[in-house]
N, C-alpha and C positions, 0 to 999 in steps of 0.2 A: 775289938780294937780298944784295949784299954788308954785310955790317956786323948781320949777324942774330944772333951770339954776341957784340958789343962792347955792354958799358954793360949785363949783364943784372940788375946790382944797383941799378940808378938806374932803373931802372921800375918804375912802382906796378903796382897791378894794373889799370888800364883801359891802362897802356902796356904788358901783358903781351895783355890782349886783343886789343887792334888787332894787335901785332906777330906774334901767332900764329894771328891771322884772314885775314891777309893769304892772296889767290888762289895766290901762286907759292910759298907756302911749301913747298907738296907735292914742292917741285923743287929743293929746298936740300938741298946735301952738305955733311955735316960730321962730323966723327972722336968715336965715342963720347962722350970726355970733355966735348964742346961741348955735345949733347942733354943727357948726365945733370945742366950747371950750366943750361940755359935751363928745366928741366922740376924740376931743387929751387931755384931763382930764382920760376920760377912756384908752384910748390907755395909755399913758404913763405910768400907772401899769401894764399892760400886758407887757410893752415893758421891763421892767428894769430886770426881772430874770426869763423870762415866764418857765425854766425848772423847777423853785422848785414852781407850784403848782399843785396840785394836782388834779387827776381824775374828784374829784366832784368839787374841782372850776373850771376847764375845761369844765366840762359840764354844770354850773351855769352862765358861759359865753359865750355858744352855743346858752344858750335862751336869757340872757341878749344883745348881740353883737346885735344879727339879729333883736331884737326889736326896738333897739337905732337906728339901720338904717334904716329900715323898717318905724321908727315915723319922723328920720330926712326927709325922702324922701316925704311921705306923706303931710308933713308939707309945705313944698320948694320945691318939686320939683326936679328930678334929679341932677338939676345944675353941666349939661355939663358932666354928671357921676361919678360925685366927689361921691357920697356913695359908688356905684358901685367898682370904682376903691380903696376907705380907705378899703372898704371892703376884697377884693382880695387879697393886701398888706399885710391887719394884720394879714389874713389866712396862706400868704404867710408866714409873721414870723415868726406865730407860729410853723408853720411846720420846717421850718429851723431851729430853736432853740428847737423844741418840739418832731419832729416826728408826723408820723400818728399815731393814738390808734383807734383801732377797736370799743372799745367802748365808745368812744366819736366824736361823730358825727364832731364837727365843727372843728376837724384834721383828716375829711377825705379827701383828695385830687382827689376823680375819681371827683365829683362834680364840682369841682373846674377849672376843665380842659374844662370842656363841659360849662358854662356858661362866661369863656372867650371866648371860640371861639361860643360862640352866640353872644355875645356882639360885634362881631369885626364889626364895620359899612358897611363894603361893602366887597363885594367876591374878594376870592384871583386874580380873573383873574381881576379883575376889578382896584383893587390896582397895580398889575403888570403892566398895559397898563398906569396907571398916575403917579406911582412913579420916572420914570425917566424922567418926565418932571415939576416936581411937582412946581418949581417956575412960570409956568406960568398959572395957575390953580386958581382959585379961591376961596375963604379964607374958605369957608366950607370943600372944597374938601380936601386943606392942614391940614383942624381941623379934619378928617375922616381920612387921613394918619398920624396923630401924634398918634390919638388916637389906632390905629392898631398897632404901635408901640409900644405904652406905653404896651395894652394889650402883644401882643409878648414877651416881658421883664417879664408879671409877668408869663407869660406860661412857659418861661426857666426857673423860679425858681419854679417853683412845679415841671419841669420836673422829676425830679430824683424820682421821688415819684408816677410817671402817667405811667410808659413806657407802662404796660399792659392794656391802656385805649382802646376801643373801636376808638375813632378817633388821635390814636398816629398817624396815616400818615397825618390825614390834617392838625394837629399841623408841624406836620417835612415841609412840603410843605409851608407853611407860614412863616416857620423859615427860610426858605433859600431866601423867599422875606424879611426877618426884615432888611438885611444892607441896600435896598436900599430903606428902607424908611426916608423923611424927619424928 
């Protein structure tokens, strides 16, 4: 698909869904800074009134979203979680501005609980033993406690929306290690 980073400010958002619905997108290369302007292009229609739209553009951005990210990642690379974590975020959002809806998939929130706390890089007890020494720890280990952090922060924000999850305790159990992370 040539021409898939050109014009990403003059698309609404039904030209943000077609163009990241599309079949071949999974097959498009393109250099970091290309993804992070198609994916705050896209976000920033979702961001500005995500209550007034609608069922089917909710769920026309349930397929659209995960593709965008899905090609950005493929393309680059995790880079350090940055899909991972816009992704979470914009989920996180929507839900706070949206609510859950049963029948649209990408504001459901059990999901969302369980693949933060997969993502978190190291075990609670393992974060507990280096967090209060964490200045003299070495730069990865510091970047594996921000990062448990950061996740933590977006797990308190879908909380309100998770309580009846299957691992509501080991969420609660990491949330009373989140203050004393770096």
């Amino acid at each position: 698909m040539s021409g898939l980073f050109e014009h990403l400010d003059r698309l609404d958002l039904d030209g943000h869904l077609r163009r990241w619905s599309a079949p071949d997108v999974g097959r498009v290369d393109g250099e970091v800074n290309q993804w992070i302007a198609a994916v705050q292009a896209f976000t920033l229609h979702l961001q500005e009134d995500p209550a007034r739209l609608s069922d089917d553009q909710l769920r026309g951005v349930g397929v659209a979203w995960p593709a965008l990210m899905a090609a950005a990642e493929r393309s680059t690379g995790p880079q350090g979680d940055e899909w991972l974590m816009r992704d979470l975020w914009l989920r996180a959002l929507l839900l706070e501005k949206v609510g859950p809806r049963p029948n649209v998939p990408l504001l459901d929130p059990q999901p969302l609980l369980g693949r933060a706390l997969d993502a978190l890089p190291m075990s609670r007890e393992e974060a507990a033993e280096l967090a209060p020494r964490w200045r003299e720890l070495e730069r990865g280990q510091i970047l594996s406690l921000r990062m448990a952090k950061r996740l933590l922060a977006f797990i308190r924000a879908v909380a309100p929306h998770v309580r009846d999850h299957s691992r509501w305790a080991e969420q609660e159990a990491w949330q009373q290690l989140a203050g004393h992370l770096p």
